[in-house]
C-alpha positions in Angstrom: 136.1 106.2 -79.6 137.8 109.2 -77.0 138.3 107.8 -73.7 135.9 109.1 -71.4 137.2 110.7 -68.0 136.2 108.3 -64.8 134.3 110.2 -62.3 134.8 108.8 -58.5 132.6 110.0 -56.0 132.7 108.9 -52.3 130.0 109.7 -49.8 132.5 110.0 -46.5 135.1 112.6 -46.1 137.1 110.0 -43.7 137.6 105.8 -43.7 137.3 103.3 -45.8 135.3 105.1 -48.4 137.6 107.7 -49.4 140.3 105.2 -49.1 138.6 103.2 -51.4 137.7 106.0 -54.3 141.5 107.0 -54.1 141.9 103.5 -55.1 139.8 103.6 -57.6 141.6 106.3 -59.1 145.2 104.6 -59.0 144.1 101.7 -60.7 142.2 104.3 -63.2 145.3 106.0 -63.9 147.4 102.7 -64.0 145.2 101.6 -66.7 145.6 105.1 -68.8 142.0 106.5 -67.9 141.9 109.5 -66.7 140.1 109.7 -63.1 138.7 112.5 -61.0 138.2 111.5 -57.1 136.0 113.8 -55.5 133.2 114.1 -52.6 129.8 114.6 -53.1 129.4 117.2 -51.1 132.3 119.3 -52.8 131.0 118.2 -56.6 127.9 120.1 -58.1 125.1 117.0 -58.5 122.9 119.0 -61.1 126.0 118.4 -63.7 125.8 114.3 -62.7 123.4 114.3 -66.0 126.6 115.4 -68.1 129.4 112.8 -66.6 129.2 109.1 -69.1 131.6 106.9 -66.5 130.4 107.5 -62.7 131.6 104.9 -60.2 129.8 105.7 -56.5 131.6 104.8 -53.4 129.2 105.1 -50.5 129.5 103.2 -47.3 126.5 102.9 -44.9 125.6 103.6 -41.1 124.5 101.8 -38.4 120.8 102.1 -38.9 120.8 102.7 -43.2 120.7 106.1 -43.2 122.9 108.2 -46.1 125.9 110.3 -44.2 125.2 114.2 -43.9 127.2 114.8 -46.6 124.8 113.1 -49.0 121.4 114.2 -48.3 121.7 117.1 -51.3 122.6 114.3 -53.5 119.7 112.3 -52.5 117.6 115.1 -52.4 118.3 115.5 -56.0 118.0 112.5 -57.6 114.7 111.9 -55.8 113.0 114.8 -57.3 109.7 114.0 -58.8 110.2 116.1 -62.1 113.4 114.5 -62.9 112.1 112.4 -66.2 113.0 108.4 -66.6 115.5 109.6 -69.3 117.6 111.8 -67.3 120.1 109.1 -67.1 120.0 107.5 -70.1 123.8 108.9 -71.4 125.2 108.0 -68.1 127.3 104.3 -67.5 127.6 103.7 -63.4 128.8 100.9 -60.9 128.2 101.4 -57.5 130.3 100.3 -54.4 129.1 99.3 -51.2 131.3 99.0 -47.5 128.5 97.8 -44.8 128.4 95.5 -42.0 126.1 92.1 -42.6 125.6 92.4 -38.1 123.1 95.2 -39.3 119.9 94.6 -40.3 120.0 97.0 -43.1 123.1 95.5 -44.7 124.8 98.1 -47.5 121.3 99.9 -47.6 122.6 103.2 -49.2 123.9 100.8 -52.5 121.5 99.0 -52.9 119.2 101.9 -52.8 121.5 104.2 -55.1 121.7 101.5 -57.7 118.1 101.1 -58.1 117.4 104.7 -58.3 120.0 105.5 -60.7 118.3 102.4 -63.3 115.1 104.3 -62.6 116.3 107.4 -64.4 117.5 105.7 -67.2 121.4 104.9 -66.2 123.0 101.7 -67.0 124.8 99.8 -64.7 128.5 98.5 -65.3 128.0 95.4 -62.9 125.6 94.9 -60.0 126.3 96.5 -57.4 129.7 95.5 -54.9 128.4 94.7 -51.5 132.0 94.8 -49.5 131.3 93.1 -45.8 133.1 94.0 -42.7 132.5 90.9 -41.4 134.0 88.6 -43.5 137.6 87.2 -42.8 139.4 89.2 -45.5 137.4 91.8 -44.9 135.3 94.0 -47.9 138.3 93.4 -50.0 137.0 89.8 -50.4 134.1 91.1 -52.4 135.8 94.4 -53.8 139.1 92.7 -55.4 137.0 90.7 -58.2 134.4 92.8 -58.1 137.1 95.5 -59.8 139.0 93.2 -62.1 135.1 92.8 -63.6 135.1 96.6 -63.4 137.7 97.3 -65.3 137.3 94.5 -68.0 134.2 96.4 -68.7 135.3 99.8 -69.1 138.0 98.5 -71.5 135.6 96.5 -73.2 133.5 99.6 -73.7 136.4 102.6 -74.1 139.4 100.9 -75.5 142.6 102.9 -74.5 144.6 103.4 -77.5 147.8 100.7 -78.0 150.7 102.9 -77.6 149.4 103.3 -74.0 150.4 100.3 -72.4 148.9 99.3 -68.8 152.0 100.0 -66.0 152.5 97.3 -64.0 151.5 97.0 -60.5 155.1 96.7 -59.2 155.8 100.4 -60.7 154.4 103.4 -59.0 152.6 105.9 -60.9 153.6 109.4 -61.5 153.2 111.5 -58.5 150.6 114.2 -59.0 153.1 117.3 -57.9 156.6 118.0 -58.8 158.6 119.8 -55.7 160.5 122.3 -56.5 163.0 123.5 -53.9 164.8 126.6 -53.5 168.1 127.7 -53.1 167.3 130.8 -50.8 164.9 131.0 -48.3 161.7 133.9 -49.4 161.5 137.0 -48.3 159.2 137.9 -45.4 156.3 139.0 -47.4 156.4 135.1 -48.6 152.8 133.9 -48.6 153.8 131.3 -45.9 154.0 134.3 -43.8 150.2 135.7 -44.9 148.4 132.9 -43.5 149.0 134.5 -39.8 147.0 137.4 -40.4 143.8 137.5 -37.9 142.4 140.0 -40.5 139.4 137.6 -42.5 139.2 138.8 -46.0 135.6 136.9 -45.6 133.8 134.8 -43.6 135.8 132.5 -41.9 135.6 128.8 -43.7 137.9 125.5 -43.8 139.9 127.2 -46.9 140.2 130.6 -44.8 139.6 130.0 -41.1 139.8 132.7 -38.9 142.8 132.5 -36.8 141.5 133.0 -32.8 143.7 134.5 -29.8 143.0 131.6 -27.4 142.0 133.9 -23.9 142.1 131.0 -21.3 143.2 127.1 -21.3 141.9 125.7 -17.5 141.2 122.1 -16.3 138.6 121.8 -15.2 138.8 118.2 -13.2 140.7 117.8 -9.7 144.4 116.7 -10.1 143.5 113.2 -8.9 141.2 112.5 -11.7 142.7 110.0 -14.6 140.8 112.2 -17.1 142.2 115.9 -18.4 139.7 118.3 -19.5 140.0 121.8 -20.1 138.0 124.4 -20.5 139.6 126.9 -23.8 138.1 130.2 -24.7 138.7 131.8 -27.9 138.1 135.5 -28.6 136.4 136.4 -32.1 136.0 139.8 -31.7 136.3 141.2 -35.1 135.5 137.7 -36.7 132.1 138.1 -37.8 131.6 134.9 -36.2 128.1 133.9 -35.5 126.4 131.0 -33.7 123.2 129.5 -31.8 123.1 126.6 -29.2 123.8 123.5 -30.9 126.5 124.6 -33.6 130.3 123.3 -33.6 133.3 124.5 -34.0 135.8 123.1 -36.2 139.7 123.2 -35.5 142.4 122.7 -37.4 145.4 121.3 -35.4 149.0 120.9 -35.7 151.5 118.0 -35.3 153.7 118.3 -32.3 157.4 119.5 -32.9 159.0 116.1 -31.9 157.3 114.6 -34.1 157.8 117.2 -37.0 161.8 116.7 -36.4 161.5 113.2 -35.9 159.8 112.2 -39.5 162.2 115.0 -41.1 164.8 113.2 -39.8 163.3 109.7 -40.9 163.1 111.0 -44.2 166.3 112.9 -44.4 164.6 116.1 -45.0 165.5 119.7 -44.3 162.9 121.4 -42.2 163.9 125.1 -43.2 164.2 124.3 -47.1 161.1 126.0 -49.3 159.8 124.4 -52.5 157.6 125.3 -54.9 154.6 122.8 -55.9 154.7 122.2 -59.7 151.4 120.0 -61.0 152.3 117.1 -63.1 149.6 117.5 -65.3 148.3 120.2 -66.8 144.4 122.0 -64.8 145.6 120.6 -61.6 144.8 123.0 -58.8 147.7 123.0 -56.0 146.4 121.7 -52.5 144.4 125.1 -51.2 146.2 124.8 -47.7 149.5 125.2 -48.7 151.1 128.5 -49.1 153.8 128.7 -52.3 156.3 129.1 -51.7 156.4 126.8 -48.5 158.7 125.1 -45.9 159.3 121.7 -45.1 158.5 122.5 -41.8 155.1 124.3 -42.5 154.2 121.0 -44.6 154.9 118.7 -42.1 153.4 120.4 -39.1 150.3 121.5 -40.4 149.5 119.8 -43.5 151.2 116.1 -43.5 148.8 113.8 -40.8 151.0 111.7 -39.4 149.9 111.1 -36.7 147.1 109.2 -38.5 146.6 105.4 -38.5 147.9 104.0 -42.2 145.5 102.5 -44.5 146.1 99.8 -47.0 146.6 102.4 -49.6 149.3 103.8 -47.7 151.1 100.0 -47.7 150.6 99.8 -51.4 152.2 102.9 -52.5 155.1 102.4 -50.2 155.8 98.9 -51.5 156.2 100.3 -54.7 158.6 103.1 -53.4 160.7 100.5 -51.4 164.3 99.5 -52.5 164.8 97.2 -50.1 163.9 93.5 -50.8 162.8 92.1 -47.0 160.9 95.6 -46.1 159.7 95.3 -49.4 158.0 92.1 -49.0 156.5 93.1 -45.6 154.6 96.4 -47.3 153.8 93.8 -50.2 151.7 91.2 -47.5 150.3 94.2 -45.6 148.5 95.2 -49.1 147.5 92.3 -50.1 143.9 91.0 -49.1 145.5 87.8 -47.2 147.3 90.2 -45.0 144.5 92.3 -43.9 144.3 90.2 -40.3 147.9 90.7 -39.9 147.6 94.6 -40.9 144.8 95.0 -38.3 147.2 93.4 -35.5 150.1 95.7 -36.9 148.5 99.1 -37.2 144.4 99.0 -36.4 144.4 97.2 -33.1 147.5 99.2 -31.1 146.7 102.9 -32.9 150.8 102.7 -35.0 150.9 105.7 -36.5 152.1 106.4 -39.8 155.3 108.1 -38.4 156.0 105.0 -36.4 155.6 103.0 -39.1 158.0 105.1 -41.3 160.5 104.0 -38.3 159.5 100.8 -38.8 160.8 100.5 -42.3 163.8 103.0 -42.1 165.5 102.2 -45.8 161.9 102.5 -47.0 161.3 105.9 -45.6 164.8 107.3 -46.6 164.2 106.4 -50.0 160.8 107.9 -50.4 161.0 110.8 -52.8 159.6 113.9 -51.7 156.8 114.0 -54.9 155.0 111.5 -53.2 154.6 112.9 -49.6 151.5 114.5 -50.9 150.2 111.0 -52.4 151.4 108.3 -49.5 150.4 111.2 -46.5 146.5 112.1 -45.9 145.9 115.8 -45.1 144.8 116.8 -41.5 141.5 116.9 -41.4 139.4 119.7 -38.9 138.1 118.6 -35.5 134.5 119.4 -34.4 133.8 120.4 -30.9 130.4 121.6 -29.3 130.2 125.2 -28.5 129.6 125.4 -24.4 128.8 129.1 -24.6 125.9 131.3 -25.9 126.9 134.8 -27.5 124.1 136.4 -25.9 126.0 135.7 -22.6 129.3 136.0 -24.0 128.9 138.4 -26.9 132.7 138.3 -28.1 133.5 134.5 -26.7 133.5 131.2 -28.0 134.2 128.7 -25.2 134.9 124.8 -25.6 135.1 121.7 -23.3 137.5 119.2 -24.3 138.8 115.8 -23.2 142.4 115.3 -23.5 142.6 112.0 -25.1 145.4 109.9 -24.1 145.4 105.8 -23.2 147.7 102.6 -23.4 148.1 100.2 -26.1 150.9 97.4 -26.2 152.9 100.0 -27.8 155.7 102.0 -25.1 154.7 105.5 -26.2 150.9 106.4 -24.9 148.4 106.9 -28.3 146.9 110.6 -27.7 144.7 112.2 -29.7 146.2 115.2 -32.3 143.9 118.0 -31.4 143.1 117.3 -27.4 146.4 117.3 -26.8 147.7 119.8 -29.2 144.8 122.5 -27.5 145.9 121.0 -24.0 149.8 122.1 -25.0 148.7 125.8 -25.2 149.0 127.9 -22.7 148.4 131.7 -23.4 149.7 132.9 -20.3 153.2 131.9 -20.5 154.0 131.2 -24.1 152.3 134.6 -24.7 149.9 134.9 -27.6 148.4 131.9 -29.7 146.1 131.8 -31.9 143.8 129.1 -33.2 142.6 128.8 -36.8 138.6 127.6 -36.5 135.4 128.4 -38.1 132.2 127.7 -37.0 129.5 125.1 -38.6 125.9 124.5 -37.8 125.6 121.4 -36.0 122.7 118.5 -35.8 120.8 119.8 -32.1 118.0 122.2 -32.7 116.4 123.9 -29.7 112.6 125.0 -30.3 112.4 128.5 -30.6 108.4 129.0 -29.1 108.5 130.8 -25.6 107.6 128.4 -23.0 108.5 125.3 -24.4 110.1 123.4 -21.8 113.5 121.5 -22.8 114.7 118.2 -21.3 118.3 118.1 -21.8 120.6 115.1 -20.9 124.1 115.1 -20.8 126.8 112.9 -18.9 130.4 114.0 -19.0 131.6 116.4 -21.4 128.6 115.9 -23.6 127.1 118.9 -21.1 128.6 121.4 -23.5 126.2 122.3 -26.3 123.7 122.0 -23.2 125.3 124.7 -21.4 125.1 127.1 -24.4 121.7 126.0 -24.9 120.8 126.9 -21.3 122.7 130.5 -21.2 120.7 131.1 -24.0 117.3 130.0 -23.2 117.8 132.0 -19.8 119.0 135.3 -21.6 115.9 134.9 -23.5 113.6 134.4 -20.4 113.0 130.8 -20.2 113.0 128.9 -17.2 111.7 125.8 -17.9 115.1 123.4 -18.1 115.7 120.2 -17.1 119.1 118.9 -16.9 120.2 115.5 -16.0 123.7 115.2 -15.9 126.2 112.5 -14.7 129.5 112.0 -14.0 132.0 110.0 -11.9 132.6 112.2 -8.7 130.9 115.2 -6.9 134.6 116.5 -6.3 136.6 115.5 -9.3 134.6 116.4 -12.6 131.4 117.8 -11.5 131.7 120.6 -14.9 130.3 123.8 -14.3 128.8 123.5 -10.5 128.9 126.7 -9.4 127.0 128.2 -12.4 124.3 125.1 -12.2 123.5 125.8 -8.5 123.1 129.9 -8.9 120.7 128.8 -12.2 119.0 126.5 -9.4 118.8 129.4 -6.8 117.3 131.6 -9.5 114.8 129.0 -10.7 116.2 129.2 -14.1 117.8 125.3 -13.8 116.3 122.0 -12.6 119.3 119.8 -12.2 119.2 115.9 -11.7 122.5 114.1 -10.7 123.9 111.0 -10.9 127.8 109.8 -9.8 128.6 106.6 -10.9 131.8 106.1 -8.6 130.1 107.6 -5.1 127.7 104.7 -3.3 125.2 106.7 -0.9 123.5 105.1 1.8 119.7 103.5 1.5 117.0 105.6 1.7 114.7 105.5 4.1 111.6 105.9 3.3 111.7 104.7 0.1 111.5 107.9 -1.9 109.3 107.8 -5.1 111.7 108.7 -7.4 114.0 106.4 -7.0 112.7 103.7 -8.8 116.2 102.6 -9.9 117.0 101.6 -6.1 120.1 99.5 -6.1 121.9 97.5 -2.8 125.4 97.3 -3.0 126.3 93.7 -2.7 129.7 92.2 -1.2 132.8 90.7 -2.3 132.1 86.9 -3.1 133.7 84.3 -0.5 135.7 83.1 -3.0 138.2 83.9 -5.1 140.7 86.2 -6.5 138.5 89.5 -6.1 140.1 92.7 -3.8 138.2 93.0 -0.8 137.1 96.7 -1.3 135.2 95.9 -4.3 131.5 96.3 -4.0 128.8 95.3 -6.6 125.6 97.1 -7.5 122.8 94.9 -8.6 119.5 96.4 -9.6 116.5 95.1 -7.8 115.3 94.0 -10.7 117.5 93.0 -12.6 118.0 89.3 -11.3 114.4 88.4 -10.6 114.3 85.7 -13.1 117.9 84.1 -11.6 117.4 84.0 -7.9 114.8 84.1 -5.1 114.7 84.3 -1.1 116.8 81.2 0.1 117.0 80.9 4.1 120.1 81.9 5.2 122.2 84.5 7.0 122.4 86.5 4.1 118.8 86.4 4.0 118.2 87.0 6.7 120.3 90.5 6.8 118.2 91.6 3.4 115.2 91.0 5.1 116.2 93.3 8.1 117.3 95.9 5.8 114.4 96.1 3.9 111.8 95.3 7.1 110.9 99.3 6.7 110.4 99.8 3.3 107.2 99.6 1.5 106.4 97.7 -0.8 106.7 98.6 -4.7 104.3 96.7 -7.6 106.7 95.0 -10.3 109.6 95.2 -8.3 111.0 92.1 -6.5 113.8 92.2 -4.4 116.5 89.5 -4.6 119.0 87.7 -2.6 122.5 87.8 -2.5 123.2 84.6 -3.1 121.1 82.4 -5.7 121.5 78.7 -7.2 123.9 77.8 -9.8 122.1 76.4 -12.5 118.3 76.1 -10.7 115.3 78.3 -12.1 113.3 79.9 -9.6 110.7 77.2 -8.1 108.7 75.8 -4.9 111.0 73.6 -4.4 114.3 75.8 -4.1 113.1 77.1 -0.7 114.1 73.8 0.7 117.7 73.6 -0.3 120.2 75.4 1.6 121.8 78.1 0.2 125.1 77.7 -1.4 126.6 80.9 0.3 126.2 78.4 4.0 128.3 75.6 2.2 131.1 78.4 1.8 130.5 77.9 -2.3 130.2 81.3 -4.2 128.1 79.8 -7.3 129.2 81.0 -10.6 127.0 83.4 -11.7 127.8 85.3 -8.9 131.7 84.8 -9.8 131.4 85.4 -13.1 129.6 88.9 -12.3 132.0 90.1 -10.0 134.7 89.1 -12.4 133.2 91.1 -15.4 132.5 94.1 -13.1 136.2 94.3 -12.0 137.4 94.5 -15.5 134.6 97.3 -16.3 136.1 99.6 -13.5 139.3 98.8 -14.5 139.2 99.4 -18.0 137.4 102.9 -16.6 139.3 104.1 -15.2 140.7 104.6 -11.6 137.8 103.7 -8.7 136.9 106.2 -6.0 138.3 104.0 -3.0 135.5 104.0 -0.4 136.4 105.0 3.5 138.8 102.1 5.2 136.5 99.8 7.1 137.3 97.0 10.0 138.8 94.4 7.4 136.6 91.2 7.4 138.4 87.9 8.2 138.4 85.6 4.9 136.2 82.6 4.8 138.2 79.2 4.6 137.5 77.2 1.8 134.8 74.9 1.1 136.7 72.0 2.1 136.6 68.1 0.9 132.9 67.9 2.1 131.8 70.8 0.3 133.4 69.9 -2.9 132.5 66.1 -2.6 128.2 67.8 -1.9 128.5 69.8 -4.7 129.7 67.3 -7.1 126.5 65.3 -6.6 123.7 67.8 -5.8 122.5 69.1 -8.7 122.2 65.0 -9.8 119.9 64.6 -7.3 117.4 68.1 -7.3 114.1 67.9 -8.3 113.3 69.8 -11.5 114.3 69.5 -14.9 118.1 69.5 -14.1 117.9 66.8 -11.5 115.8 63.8 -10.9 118.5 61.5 -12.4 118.0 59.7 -9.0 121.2 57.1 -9.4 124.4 56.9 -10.6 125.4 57.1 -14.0 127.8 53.6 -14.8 125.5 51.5 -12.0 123.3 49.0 -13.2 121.3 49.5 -9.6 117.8 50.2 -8.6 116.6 53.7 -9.1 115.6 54.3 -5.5 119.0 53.5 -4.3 120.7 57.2 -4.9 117.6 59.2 -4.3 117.6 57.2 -0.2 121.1 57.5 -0.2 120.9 61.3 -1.3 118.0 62.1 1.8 120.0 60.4 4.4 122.2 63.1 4.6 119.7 65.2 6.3 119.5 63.6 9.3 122.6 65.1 11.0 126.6 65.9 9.8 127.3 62.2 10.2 124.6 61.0 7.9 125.4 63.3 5.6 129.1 62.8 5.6 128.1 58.7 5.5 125.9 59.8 2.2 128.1 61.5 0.5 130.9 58.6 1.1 128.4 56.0 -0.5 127.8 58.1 -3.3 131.7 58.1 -4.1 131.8 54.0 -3.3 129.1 53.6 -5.4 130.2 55.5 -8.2 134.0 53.9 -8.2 132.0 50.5 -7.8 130.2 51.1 -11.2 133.6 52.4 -12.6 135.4 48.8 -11.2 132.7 46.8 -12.8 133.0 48.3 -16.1 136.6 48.9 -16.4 137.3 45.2 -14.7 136.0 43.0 -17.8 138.2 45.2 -19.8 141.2 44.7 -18.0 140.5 41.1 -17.8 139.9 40.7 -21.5 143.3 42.3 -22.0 144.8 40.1 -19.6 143.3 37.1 -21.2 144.6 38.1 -24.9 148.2 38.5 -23.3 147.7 35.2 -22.2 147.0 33.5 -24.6 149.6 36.0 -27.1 152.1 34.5 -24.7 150.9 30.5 -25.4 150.9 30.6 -29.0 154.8 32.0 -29.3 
């Protein structure tokens, strides 16, 4: 019986899926069965009726719904005129990645397998349900899951015996032969082609339409943490066409320290050319390459490595690796044991697959250069909402983008490619550069009836496809737009203020605000829309907090923690709030409630712990957790110096000694113990003891000290038998020798 050829599809252009099908196909070809890896969205589905060996790799989303790229291929194989039969020639297996925290755990396999039995297909194995959440990860479910895979294909298409399986220590043949030149091409090289601006079509990923970049601004204040710019393109001449809601897609370069830096690593020459040759025969060459090509031209805008390694990266390089103690490093990071340990090497601080080239250096000099293109992903296109409308800018396209940059643990600062690749372009002094984009509908549709109004919210620089939106709408006469936008400060990254206030003046623009890092005073009166009225709270009296940090509590956010308690921070509330009307379902709260007490009667009467100079910890622990958020946030907007405020001492051995035994003696469900645990003493005894100290700061200080005698009292009669049964066997240990 010939051996069929595998088909791998994968529903995900990026992660684990395509990871996965690319693994798939090694161990195919490792076995001597020929493999194809594709994506569904770049493999015709009607000619699924014609493939015998299909293996589906499909991960799932949050809420079970199939990735865009999928929806033709579930469109077609939930046709109601495809017969039960259609199938019938085909064998499958499907592969699941998921998360089991979801609710609809590895939906989009489980519903691909049962759809595919329906018309007719017969499946390998039941379907692999790979689980983020266990402790090896999905490989804990995939590894045996595939040994069964391939025992069944085997089984069922027997290679023939002078094919023998290669071993897993050997790596297979790469899939493209370099072939480098002597002399360098002439100019007319098709390297050189690719920087024509001319489109000999409509511009695409596999001919993108290379765009002078006209302007590269920030547009936040110098102070701000965050770097955003504002880049317009000019595509006059493009044929370039798009509506509010569409996105652009770029396609960025790696930096040139980095391109010398992994030619060096490698020992490569950036100015050499090679030809690709394809090891086996119907093998297209990569469509992004020119032939010939340079080394340079590979690395810089093909080779993504800047990328975050996967575990297929680990195994390939194990194989490639000459050198025993590296070797057996790249050997645990692709195991399935070693995928905690991978995580805390490479997924938790952002290495990069250049840095981990460094990491390994007589692995990386030995790496042949057939097998760049196997052990390197390509760089894949980043999306950006278009910010302008082309009735307002008729030859413009205009983006807003966020420089990424942040700390790990690592020295160098993890960036993003494309952010900061866009950010390093500056038209004005390193003259002209162009771009290479193209332009692809994206998922926000705008209604198209006159005088539909359009509520449009969008904090940060998720404004942009609004802003198209709303230059559009108001070139086509409509006024009725609502914008709610947020940021962090008025002054600092407030996008686009000028052109939001004339839209105002013109009644073209109803803008709502909101700055999360500016606190403005009460209100007074109480305006109706602010139903989201917050107080800003103070520093608690104790503990490690700065003194300028203030705390926002929603009105109603604690009611079911706290109520009114009589004291001096009460009593401030209360004047505060003296004018304000009140508002149904909304209760105010104070700013200091009881550690561990519910709401009751009863609380009323205790005092507040804020007058005992205790900051209870809920209040702690709040104050705590908000520090970190503004931290991790970014810089704070420091608010105006104010008279500094003299520290409260500390609660002292009274306070301490009251709050170890208050909440034995409160009335509720927490309380009510009434004695002493250890005391064999009548239960009225601790409940008098504990009301005498309300009659003055003597009794109470004579209270609290009877408590403690008490409670060492129960300890001594306890502990004394003990020690005078001890005492007794030394005794008599001490007779009998």
């Amino acid at each position: 019986m010939p051996v069929p050829e595998l088909l791998v599809l994968f529903g995900s252009q990026t992660g684990t899926a395509q990871d996965q099908a690319e693994r798939l196909g090694r161990e195919a070809r490792r076995r001597r069965l020929g493999c194809r890896v594709q994506a569904l969205d770049s493999y015709a589905v009607a000619n699924l009726i014609r493939e015998p060996l299909v293996i589906f790799v499909c991960a799932t989303t949050g809420q079970g719904d199939p990735p865009d790229n999928m929806k033709n291929f579930w469109r077609f194989i939930f046709r109601k005129n495809l017969p039960s039969t259609s199938l019938c020639q085909m064998d499958f297996a499907v592969l699941g990645l998921g998360d089991s925290s979801y609710a609809k755990f590895n939906f989009v396999a489980k519903k691909l397998h049962r759809r595919l039995l329906q018309l007719g297909g017969s499946a390998l194995l039941p379907p692999c349900l790979g689980d983020d959440q266990h402790e090896l990860g999905p490989d804990a479910a995939i590894d045996p899951w595939l040994e069964a895979l391939w025992e069944k294909v085997l089984g069922l298409y027997p290679v023939p015996l002078d094919l023998p399986v290669i071993p897993p220590g050997i790596p297979l043949p790469s899939k493209f032969i370099f072939q480098f030149l002597q002399e360098a091409p002439s100019t007319g090289s098709g390297e050189l082609s690719i920087t024509s601006s001319a489109p000999q079509g409509p511009a695409s990923e596999l001919q993108p339409f290379l765009a002078p970049m006209v302007a590269n601004e920030r547009v936040t204040g110098l102070q701000h943490f965050q770097d955003v710019r504002l880049i317009e393109f000019d595509i006059t001449g493009s044929g370039i066409s798009f509506a509010a809601g569409d996105v652009v897609l770029i396609q960025p370069s790696n930096s040139a320290a980095h391109t010398k830096q992994f030619c060096q690593v490698l020992g490569l020459d950036p100015n050499q050319y090679f030809v690709l040759q394809p090891r086996e025969p119907g093998v297209p060459c990569p469509p992004g390459l020119p032939q010939p090509c340079s080394v340079r031209h590979l690395v810089s805008q093909y080779l993504d490595i800047a990328s975050v390694p996967r575990r297929s990266f680990f195994e390939l390089l194990a194989c490639l690796s000459p050198h025993e103690l590296e070797r057996e490093k790249l050997l645990e990071f692709s195991s399935a044991r070693g995928q905690e340990e991978l995580y805390e090497y490479c997924n938790r601080p952002r290495r990069t697959i250049l840095e981990v080239l460094c990491d390994f250096p007589n692995t990386a000099g030995a790496i042949p250069a057939d097998y760049l293109l196997d052990l390197i992903p390509q760089i894949r296109p980043r999306a950006f909402s278009i910010a302008s409308s082309l009735l307002a800018h008729p030859t413009r396209l205009q983006i807003l983008v966020a420089v990424v940059q942040y700390q790990t643990r690592l020295k160098e600062p993890r960036r993003g490619l494309c952010s900061s690749w866009l950010a390093s372009l500056d038209p004005q002094q390193a003259g002209p550069v162009r771009v290479p984009l193209w332009v692809r509908s994206g998922g926000l549709v705008f209604p198209e009836t006159p005088g539909t109004p359009v509520i449009m919210v969008g904090p940060g620089t998720g404004v942009a496809p609004f802003r198209a939106a709303i230059q559009e709408r108001v070139a086509q006469g409509q006024t009725e737009n609502f914008l709610f936008f947020g940021c962090r400060l008025r002054d600092q990254d407030f996008y686009w203020q000028p052109e939001w206030q004339k839209l105002e003046e013109r009644g073209c623009l109803t803008l709502v605000t909101a700055f999360s890092r500016e606190q403005l005073p009460l209100p007074s009166p109480w305006s109706p829309r602010l139903s989201n009225l917050t107080f800003v709270l103070g520093t608690p009296s104790w503990g490690p907090v700065a003194p300028s940090l203030q705390l926002p509590v929603h009105l109603g956010l604690l009611q079911p923690l706290s109520t009114w308690t009589h004291c001096a921070s009460y009593q401030q509330m209360q004047k505060m709030t003296s004018g304000l009307p009140k508002v149904p379902k909304l209760q105010t709260v104070s700013p200091c409630w009881l550690m561990g007490t519910a709401p009751s009667a009863d609380v009323g009467r205790v005092r507040c712990p804020l007058c005992r100079q205790k900051t209870p910890m809920l209040e702690w622990e709040i104050c705590r957790l908000q520090e970190e958020l503004l931290q991790a946030d970014g810089p704070q907007h420091l608010p105006h110096p104010t008279a500094s405020i003299p520290p409260r001492p500390g609660p002292g051995p009274w306070g301490l000694l009251e709050h170890r035994y208050q909440l034995r003696f409160l009335a509720g469900p927490l309380g009510g113990q009434g004695c002493l645990p250890f005391l064999p003493c009548p239960p009225s005894l601790g409940t008098w003891l504990w009301a005498l100290r309300e009659h003055g700061p003597c009794a109470r200080r004579l209270a609290l000290l009877s408590l403690l005698v008490l409670e060492l009292l129960g300890l001594l009669l306890i502990f004394m038998p003990l020690v005078l049964l001890g005492v007794l066997f030394m005794l008599l240990d001490r007779y009998g020798r």
